[in-house]
Structures are given as structure tokens and as C-alpha cells.
C-alpha positions as CSV (number, residue, x, y, z in Angstrom):
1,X,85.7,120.2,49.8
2,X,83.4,117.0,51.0
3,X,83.3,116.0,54.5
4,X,83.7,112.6,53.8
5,X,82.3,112.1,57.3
6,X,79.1,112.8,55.7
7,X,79.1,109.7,53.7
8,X,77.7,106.7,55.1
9,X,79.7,103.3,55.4
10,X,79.5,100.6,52.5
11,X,77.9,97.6,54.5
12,X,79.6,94.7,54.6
13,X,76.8,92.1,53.6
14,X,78.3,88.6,53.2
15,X,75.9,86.7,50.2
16,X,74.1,84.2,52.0
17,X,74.9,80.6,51.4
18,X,72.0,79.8,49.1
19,X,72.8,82.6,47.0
20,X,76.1,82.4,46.6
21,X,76.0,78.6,45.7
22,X,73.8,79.5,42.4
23,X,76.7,81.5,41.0
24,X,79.3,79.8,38.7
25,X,82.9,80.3,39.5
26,X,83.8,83.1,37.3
27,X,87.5,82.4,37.8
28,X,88.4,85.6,39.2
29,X,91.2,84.3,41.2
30,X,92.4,84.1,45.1
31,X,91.8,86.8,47.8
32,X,94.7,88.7,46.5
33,X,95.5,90.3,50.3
34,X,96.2,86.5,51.4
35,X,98.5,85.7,49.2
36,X,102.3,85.0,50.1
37,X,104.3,88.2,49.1
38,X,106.8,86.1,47.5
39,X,103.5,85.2,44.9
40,X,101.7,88.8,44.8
41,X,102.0,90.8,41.5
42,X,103.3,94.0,42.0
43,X,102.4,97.3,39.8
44,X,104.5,100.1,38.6
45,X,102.0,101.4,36.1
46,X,98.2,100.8,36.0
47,X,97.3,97.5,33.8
48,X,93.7,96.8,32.9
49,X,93.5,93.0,32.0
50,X,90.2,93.1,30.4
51,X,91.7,95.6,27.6
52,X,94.5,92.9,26.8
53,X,93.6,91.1,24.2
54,X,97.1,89.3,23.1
55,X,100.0,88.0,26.0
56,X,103.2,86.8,24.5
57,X,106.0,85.0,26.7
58,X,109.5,84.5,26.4
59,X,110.9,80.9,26.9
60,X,113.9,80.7,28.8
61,X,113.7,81.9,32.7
62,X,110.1,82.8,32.1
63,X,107.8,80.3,30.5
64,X,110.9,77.8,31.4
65,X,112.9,78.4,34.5
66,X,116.0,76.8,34.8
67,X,117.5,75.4,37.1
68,X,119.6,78.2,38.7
69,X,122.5,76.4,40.3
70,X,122.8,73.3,37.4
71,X,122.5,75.3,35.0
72,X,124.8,77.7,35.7
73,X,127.1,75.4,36.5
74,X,127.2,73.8,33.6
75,X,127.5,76.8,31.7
76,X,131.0,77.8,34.2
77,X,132.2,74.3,33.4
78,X,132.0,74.3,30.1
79,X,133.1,78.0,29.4
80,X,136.0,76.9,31.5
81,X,137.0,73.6,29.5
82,X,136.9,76.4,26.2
83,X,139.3,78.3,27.8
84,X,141.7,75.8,28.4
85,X,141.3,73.4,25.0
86,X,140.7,76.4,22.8
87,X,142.5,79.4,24.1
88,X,145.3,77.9,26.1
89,X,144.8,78.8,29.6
90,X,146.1,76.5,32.3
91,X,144.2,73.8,33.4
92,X,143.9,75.2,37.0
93,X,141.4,77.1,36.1
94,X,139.0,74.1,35.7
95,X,139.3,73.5,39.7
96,X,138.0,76.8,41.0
97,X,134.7,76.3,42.1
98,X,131.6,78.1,41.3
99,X,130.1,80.4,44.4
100,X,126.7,81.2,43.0
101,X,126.3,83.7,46.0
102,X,129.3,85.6,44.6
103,X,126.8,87.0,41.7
104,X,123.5,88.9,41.0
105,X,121.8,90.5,38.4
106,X,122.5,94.2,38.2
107,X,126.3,94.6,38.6
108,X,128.8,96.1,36.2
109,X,131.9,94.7,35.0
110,X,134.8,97.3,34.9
111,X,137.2,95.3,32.0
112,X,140.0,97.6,32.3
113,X,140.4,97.1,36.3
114,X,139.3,93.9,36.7
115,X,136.7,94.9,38.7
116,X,132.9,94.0,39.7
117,X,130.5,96.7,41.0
118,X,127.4,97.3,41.7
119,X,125.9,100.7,41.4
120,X,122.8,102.5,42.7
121,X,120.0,104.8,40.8
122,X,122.7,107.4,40.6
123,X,125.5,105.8,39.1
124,X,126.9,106.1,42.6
125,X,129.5,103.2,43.2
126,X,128.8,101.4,46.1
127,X,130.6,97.5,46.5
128,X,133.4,96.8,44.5
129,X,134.8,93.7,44.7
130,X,138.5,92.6,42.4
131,X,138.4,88.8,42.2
132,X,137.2,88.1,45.6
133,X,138.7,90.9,47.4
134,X,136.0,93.7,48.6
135,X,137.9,96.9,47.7
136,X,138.2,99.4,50.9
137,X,136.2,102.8,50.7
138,X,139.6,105.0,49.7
139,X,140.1,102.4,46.6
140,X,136.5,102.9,45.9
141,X,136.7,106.2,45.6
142,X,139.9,106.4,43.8
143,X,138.6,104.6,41.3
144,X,134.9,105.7,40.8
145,X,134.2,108.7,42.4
146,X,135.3,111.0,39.9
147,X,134.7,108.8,36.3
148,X,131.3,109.1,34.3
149,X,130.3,105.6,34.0
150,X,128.4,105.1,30.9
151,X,127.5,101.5,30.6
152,X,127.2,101.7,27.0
153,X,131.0,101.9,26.8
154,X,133.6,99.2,25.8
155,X,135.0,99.2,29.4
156,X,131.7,98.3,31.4
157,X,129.4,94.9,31.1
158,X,126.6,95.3,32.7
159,X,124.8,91.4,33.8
160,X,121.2,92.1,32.9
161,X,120.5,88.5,32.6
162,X,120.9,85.4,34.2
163,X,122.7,83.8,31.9
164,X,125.3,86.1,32.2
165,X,126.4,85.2,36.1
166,X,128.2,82.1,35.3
167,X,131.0,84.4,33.4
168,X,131.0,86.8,35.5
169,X,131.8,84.6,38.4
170,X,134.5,82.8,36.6
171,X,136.0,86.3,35.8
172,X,136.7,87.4,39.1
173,X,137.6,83.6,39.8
174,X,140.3,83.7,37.4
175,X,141.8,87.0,38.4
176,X,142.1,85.9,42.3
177,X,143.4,82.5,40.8
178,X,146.2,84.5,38.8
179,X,146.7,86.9,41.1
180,X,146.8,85.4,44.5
181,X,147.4,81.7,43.8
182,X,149.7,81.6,40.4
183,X,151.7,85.2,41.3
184,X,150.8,86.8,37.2
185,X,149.6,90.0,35.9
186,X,146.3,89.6,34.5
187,X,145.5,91.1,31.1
188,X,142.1,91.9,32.2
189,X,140.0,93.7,29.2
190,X,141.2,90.3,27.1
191,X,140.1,87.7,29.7
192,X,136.5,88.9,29.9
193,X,136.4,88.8,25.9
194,X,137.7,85.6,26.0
195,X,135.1,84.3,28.4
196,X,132.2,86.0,26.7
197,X,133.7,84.7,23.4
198,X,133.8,81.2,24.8
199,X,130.4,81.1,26.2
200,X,128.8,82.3,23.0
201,X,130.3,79.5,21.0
202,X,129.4,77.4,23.7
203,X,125.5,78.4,22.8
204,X,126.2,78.9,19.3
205,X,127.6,75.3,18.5
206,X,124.9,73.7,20.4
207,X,126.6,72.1,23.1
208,X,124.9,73.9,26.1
209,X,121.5,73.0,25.0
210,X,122.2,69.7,23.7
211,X,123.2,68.5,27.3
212,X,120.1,70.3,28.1
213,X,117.8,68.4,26.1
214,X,119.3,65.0,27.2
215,X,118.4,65.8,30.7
216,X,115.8,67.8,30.4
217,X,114.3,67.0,34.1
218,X,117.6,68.2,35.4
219,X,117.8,71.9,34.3
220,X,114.2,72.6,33.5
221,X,111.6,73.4,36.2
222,X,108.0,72.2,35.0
223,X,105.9,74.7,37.0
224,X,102.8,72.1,37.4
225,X,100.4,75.2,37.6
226,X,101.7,76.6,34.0
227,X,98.9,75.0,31.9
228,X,95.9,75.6,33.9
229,X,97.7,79.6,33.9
230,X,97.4,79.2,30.0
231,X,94.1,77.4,30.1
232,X,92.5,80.4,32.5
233,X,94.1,82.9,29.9
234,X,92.7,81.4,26.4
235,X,89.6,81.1,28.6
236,X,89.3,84.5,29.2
237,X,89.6,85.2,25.6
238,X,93.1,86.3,25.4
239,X,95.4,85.5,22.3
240,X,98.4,83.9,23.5
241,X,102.0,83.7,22.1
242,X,105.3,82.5,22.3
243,X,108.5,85.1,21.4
244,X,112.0,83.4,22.1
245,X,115.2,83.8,21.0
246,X,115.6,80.1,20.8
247,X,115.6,78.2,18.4
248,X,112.9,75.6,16.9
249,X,114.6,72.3,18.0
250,X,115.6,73.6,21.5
251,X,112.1,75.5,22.2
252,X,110.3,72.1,21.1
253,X,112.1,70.0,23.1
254,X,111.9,72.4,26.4
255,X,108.5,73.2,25.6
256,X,106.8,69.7,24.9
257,X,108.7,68.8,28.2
258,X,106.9,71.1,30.6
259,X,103.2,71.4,28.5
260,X,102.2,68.2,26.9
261,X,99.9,66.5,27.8
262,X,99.6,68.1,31.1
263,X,95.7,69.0,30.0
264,X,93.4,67.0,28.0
265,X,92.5,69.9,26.1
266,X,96.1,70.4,25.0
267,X,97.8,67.2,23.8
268,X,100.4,69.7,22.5
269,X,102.1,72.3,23.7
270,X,101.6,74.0,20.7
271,X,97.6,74.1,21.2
272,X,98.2,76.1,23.7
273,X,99.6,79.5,21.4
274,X,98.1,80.8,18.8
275,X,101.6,81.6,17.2
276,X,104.8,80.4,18.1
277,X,107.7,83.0,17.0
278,X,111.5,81.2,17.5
279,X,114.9,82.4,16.9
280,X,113.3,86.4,17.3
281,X,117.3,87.7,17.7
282,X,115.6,90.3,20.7
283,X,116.4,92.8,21.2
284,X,116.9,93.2,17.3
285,X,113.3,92.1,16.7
286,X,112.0,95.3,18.4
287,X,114.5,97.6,16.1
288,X,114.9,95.5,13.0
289,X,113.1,94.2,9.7
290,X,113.9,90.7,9.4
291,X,110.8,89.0,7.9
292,X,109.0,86.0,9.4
293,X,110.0,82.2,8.1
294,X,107.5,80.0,8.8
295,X,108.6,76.6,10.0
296,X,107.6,73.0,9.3
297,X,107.1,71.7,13.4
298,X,106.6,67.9,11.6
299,X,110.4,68.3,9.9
300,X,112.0,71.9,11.4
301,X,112.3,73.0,7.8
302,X,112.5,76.8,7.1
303,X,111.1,78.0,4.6
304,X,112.7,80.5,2.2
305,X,109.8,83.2,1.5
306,X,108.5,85.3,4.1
307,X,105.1,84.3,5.6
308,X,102.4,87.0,4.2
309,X,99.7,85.6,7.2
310,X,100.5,84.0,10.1
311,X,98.1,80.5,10.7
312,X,96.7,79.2,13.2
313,X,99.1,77.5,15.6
314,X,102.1,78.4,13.2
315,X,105.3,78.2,14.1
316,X,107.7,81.0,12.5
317,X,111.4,82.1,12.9
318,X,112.6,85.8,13.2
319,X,110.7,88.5,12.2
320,X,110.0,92.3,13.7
321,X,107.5,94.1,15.6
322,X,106.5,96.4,12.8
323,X,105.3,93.2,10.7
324,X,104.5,91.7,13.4
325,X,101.8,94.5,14.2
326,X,100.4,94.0,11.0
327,X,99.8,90.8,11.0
328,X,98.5,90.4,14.4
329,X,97.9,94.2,15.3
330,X,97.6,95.2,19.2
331,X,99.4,97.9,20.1
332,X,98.9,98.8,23.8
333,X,96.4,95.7,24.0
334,X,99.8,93.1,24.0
335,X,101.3,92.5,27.4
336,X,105.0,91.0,27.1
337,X,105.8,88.8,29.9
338,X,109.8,88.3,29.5
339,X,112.9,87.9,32.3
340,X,115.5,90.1,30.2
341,X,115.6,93.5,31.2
342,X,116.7,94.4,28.6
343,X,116.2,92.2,25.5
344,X,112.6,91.8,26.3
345,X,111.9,94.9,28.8
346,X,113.4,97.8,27.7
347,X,113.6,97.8,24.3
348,X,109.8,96.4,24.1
349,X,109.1,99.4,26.3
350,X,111.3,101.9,24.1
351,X,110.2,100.4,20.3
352,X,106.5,99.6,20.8
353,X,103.1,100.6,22.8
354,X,103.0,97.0,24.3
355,X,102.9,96.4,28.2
356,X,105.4,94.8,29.8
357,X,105.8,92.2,32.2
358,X,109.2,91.4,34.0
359,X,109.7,87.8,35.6
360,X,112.3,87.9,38.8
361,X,112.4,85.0,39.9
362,X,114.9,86.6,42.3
363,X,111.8,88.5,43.8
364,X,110.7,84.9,45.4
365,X,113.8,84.6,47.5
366,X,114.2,88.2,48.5
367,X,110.1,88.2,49.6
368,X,110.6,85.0,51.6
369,X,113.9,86.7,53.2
370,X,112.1,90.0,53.6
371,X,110.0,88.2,56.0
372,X,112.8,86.6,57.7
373,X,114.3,89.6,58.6
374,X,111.0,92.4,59.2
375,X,111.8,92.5,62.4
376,X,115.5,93.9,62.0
377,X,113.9,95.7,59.0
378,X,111.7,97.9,61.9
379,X,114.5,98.7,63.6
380,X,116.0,99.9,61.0
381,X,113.3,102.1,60.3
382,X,113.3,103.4,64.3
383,X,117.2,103.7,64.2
384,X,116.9,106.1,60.3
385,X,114.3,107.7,62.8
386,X,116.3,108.2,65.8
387,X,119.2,109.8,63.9
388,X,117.2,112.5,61.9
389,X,115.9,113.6,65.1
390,X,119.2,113.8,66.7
391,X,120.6,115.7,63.4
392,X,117.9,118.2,64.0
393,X,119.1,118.6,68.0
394,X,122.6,118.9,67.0
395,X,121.6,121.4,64.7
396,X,120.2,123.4,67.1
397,X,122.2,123.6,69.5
398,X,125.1,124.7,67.4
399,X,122.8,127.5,66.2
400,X,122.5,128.5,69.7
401,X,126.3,128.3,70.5
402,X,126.6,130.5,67.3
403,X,123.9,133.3,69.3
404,X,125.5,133.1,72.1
405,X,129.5,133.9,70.5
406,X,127.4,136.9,68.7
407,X,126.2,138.2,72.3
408,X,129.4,138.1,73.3
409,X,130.8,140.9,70.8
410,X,127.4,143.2,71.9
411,X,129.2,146.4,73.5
412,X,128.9,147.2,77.4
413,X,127.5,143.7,78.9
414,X,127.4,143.4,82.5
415,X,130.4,140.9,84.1
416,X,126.9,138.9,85.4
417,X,125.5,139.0,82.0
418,X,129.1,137.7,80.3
419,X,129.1,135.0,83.2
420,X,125.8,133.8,82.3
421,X,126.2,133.7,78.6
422,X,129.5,131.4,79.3
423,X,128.0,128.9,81.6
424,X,125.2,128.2,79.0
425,X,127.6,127.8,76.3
426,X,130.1,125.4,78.3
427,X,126.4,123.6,79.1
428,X,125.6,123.7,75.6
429,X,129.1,122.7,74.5
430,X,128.5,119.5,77.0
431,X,125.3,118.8,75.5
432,X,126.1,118.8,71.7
433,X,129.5,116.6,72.9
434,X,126.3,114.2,74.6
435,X,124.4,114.2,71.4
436,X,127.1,113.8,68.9
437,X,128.3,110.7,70.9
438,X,124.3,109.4,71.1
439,X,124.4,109.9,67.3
440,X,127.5,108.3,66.5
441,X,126.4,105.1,68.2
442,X,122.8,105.3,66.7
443,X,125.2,105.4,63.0
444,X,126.9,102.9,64.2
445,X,123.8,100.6,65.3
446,X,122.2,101.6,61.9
447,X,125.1,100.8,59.8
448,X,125.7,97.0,61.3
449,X,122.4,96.1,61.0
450,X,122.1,97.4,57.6
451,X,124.9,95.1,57.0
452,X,123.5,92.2,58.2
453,X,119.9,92.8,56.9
454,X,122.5,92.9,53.3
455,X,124.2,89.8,54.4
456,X,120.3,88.0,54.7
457,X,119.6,89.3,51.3
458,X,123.4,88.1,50.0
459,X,126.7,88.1,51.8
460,X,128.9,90.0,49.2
461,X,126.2,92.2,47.7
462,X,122.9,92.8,49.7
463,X,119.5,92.7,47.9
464,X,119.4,93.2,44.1
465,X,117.2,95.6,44.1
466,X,118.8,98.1,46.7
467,X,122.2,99.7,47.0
468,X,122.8,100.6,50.5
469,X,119.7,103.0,51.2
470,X,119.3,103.6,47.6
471,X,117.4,101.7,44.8
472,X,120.1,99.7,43.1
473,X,120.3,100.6,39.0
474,X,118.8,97.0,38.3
475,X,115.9,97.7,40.6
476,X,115.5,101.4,39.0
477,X,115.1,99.9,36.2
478,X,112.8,97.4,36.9
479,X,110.5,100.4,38.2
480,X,111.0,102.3,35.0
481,X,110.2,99.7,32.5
482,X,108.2,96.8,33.9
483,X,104.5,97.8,34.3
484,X,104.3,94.6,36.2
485,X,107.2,92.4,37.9
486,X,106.1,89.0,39.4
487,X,108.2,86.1,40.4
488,X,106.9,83.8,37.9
489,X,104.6,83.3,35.2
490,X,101.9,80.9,37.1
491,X,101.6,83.9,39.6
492,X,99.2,84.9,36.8
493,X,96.8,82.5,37.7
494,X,96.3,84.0,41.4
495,X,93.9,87.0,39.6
496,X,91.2,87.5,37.7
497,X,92.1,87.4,33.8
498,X,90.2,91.0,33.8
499,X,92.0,92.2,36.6
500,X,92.7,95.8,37.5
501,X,96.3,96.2,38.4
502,X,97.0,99.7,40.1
503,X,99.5,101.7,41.0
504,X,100.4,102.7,44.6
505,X,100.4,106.3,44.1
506,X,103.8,107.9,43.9
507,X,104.8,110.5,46.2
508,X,107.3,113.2,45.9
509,X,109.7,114.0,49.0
510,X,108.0,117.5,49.5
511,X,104.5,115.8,49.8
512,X,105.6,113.2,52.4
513,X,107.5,116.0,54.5
């Protein structure tokens, strides 16, 4: 073995001024270790930039974030105006007010209870919460302690997408409305159909995105460092495209909004892309054959026949990976940079060799509380700290009241001997009483501030990404799928196009003991 002792220090010789003024910039990006946290791009897998050679984007919450709070509320109003004109519930409903707080990506709803959960890495239930009533820890384990949740069942939703909070929070608004306010049973497997049933028509009839589009500047953020991202990347020779589940009109109108004529180069947004794919249908595009339309952009019109090439700045509708990879081939040289978990994630992951890049734009927040809080996070730490140790003294101390019982039974012991043997066991016996009461207050300590650390994050359910001590399932997943994660898209412009993005190395339990 080396004694890396041995090896002499790498100098660290700043250029000199002269020098480094004859050297163009090269574009390779910030000082990555000064960046804010809530900016940083953070690596699951190793990703070698320079070995990219396409990058296609979803639209909506990643090359276009909303929004969150009117957009969302929009979609809760409107869902909520369907349920009354269209499916005859009472008109009360319409004045229960949104709480954006009281939802996050990651939790499950339980249709046949009524509930809303949120779950860990190991399916272990941890907050439950019927309408707005946190469920105690004997319901909670009624309920879930002994059931196999499979979210792939009928009875569980599971909100892997932002557009899915608004319904979820109207859900459990509606149930505490009925339940607490109007005194009426709830039929509560029907009531989240309607409400996803509503919604959908809501997107499918156009009247979501049509208020949308008339006040664009309301719901759309226009990330002013987008197009200089997309310039840096085009620069850098990479092929760029667009992959959304939107369709022509509505991706035209969002998109000419936040890229025209930002740059001279790119008088349209289009100029930026090399293709422009609209109306994919993900997560069907990664598992289907639907062939690829191409569209007019002058007039929208679709063409009947399936493209055979795809042209320069085209614009095409539907499609699937498998044509899609012959037509413009990459393989494990495409990074997809989506928001969806799963419609862009996952299944991109599962049905392809492309790399994957997940958008949170909840990560922003949670970084910029993280920071908040890193003091209470430390003691945390020291308090997780404090009570293994006193685990381990309790431990051993009941080990040695167990040797000294055994002693006792030994045949023939001297009266002094037996006297001796009892006083150190009543001493013992005060001791353990000592520690147990030391560790039940250091539990205690632990357990408030883990509650308000949760409360900083968000005061019903903590951080997304954690469940109690545990990675939450949403952030398990994010580890498992996302090569990258980033708060947004522009973060992209913070490194070198031919960057190197590794891994912390991952250690197993035995090899940190």
C-alpha cells in the first residue's frame, strides 16, 4: 500500500495576471464551491457532459415554471366550480380556501379512508392526515401497520406531480367540509374520481390553459437566464430539444413568451431547438409506438402521414422513443431534463439508456430553509449522538445486573461476599434508573426539535424529501432515478457544458461503523 505521505503537495500556483488575460473565456462556468446550495447541481450517478451530445426538456415546471400559488389556484377554483355546475355538489364547497402548505409532492391518497399520507423508503406510514385532522399514532397503526400498500392499486393515488396538489388539497377540504361543517357521510373513493375526473376535463376542454395564455405574465415565470442557458449549450455543440406533453398552440404561446427575442441570435424560440416534439402522451411515448406528425408552426396543421426524417427546427406531435432513436439516435448520449417523476423520470430511466435530469423546484426552498435552521440541524445531530451512547450505557449496565443475579445462585458464597454483590446491584439499579431518565429527556429533546426543524420545512408534513429520520418514498426515488436533480433549468448555466458531475461515494452502514 502507498504512503501517500510520500507524495509531494500539488502547488498552488495562481496564473499571473498577464497570462491569464491572454486566455479566452472558455465558458466553463462559476466556482462551483461558491455557489448558493439552493443553485448547486447535485449527483446521484456520475454524468460526463462532454459525452452528451443531445439535451431534451420538458415544458411545463421545467423549461416553464409556473406560478406555484396562481396556478394552483386556479386549477382548485375551477375543479371546484365543475363540481358544483356539472356534478351537483353544493355550492359551499366553492368557499373553502386553498392552504397550499397543506400539500407536497410525494404523499399518497388512501380513496377508500379518505385519507392522506405520506410514507418513507419503506412503505412505513408515518403522517396521516383525514381532511385536516392529523390522525393519532393508535389510528395510524390501525390503519397501516399491517396492509401491503402497493401504490399501483385502485385504492392509493400517489401526487408525483405538481399539478396534482390542487386536487388533493380540495379532497381533504371537502371531506372536513362534509364531515365537520355539513354533519354527512362522505362517499370517499367517488369524491376523489370526481375531482380527478373534473380536473382532467378542465385540461382537456381547454379552459385551464386558455386563461393561461391570456395572462401569460401571471402564471408563467420567465427565468431571464434561460436563453443565455440554451445559448451556452448549442455553443458547446450540444443538440437541443423540446419533449412535452402539451400541445402545439399552448407550448407556442408559453414558449414564445419566455424565449423570443430575449437574444439576437434567436428571434424565435424555436431557433433555439433543433426539434420540437408536442403532445408526446409521456409516459406512453417511452412504452408506445405512436408515429411522429409533423406540424405546420405557420397554421398548427397536422399532418396525416408520419414524418420519415425529422428537419431542422421541425415541429412534430406524438411519437415514441424507439423511432425516435432512429431518427435522431443517442442512446446514453441524451440527457432528459423533466420535473415528473414519473412521466419523464422513471419511465425514461426504465425504457431507454438516456440520462436523466429531475427539476425540484421544491429543492430551492428546502436549501434556503436548510440554512435557516443548520443550527438546530447540529443539535440534532449531537442529541442522535448523545442517545446512542446512552443506549450503549443502559445496555451495559443491565448486562452487569444480569452477572451479578447469576453470582447470586453460585453455591457456598460468603454472607460478605452476598452483601457486596447486593449493594452493587442496588447501586447499579440506581444508575440504570439515572440513565434511563437522562435518555428519556435526551428522546424527548430529540423528538421536539425534530418537530420543529419539520415545521420549518412544512407545518403538516416536514421536508419532502424525508420522513421522520427516514428518506421519504418521493426522495428515494429521486435518488434512484434522477442522475441529476437541480432546482431549475438555468442552474445549468453555473458549469462548464463539459462538466464532470460525480458521485459522492456511497457508503454502506458496516463501512461507516
Amino acid at each position: 500500500m502507498p504512503n501517500y505521505a510520500d507524495f509531494e503537495p500539488i502547488p498552488d500556483v495562481p496564473l499571473e495576471t498577464e497570462t491569464a488575460d491572454l486566455i479566452p473565456d472558455l465558458g466553463l462556468g462559476m466556482d462551483t464551491g461558491t455557489l448558493d446550495p439552493a443553485h448547486r447541481i447535485y449527483v446521484n450517478r456520475n454524468l460526463r457532459m462532454d459525452q452528451i451530445r443531445q439535451i431534451g426538456f420538458d415544458m411545463d415546471y421545467t423549461l416553464a415554471p409556473y406560478v406555484k400559488t396562481a396556478i394552483e389556484g386556479l386549477s382548485y377554483r375551477l375543479t371546484a366550480e365543475r363540481l358544483v355546475k356539472k356534478l351537483g355538489y353544493p355550492e359551499s364547497i366553492l368557499d373553502i380556501e386553498y392552504e397550499p402548505a397543506f400539500v407536497l409532492r410525494g404523499l399518497v391518497v388512501d380513496k377508500r379512508l379518505g385519507n392522506i399520507f405520506k410514507m418513507d423508503r419503506y412503505n412505513h406510514v408515518g403522517r396521516v392526515f383525514h381532511g385536516r385532522r392529523e390522525l393519532t399514532k393508535d389510528e395510524r397503526r390501525k390503519h397501516y401497520r399491517n396492509v401491503k400498500i402497493r401504490l399501483s392499486a385502485s385504492r392509493y393515488h400517489w401526487l408525483d406531480t405538481l399539478f396534482a396538489l390542487p386536487e388533493a388539497a380540495l379532497y381533504s377540504g371537502i371531506i372536513e367540509h362534509y364531515e365537520q361543517d355539513l354533519g354527512k357521510r362522505v362517499a370517499f373513493h367517488k369524491l376523489f374520481d370526481d375531482i380527478r375526473t373534473s380536473i382532467d376535463a378542465c385540461h382537456r376542454d381547454g379552459s385551464l390553459k386558455t386563461i393561461i395564455m391570456a395572462n401569460l405574465s401571471e402564471y408563467i415565470i420567465a427565468d431571464p437566464e434561460l436563453p443565455t442557458t440554451l445559448h451556452r449549450l448549442r455553443s458547446a455543440g450540444k443538440r437541443l430539444f423540446v419533449l412535452t406533453n402539451s400541445y402545439w398552440d399552448y407550448t407556442n404561446a408559453v414558449m414564445s413568451y419566455m424565449l423570443d427575442d430575449r437574444l439576437a441570435e434567436y428571434p424565435r424560440w424555436l431557433n433555439y431547438f433543433d426539434v420540437a416534439i408536442v403532445g408526446a402522451q409521456k409516459p406512453n411515448f417511452f412504452t408506445g409506438n405512436a408515429p411522429f406528425l409533423r406540424i405546420d408552426p405557420a397554421t398548427g396543421r397536422v399532418d396525416d402521414k408520419p414524418a420519415t426524417k425529422f428537419e431542422q427546427r421541425g415541429v412534430y406531435q406524438g411519437g415514441n422513443i424507439a423511432r425516435f432513436e432512429k431518427l435522431a439516435p443517442g442512446g446514453e448520449a441524451v440527457l432528459y431534463v423533466g420535473d415528473h417523476i414519473y412521466g419523464d423520470i422513471i419511465r425514461s430511466k426504465k425504457d431507454s439508456l438516456w440520462r436523466t435530469a429531475l427539476v425540484l423546484e421544491e429543492l430551492e426552498y428546502e436549501q434556503t430553509r436548510a440554512r435557516d435552521i443548520q443550527h438546530a440541524q447540529s443539535d440534532l445531530i449531537e442529541l442522535e449522538d448523545r442517545r446512542r451512547a446512552l443506549d450503549h450505557e443502559i445496555t451495559t449496565i443491565k448486562l452487569r445486573i444480569t452477572a451479578i443475579e447469576q453470582m447470586f445462585e453460585t453455591k457456598g458464597l460468603a454472607r460478605q461476599r452476598v452483601n457486596d454483590l447486593a449493594r452493587a446491584k442496588r447501586q447499579l439499579k440506581m444508575l440504570l434508573d439515572k440513565k434511563r431518565r437522562s435518555l428519556h429527556t435526551v428522546i424527548d429533546r430529540r423528538d421536539r426539535l425534530g418537530d420543529e426543524i419539520d415545521r420549518a420545512y412544512n407545518p403538516y408534513w416536514g421536508s419532502v424529501f424525508k420522513e421522520g429520520s427516514e428518506v421519504s418514498r418521493f426522495g428515494e426515488q429521486v435518488e434512484e432515478y434522477a442522475c441529476i436533480y437541480t432546482s431549475r433549468v438555468s442552474n445549468l448555466s453555473k458549469y462548464s457544458p463539459t462538466q464532470y458531475f460525480r458521485a459522492v461515494r456511497h457508503w454502506m452502514a458496516h463501512e461507516k461503523a
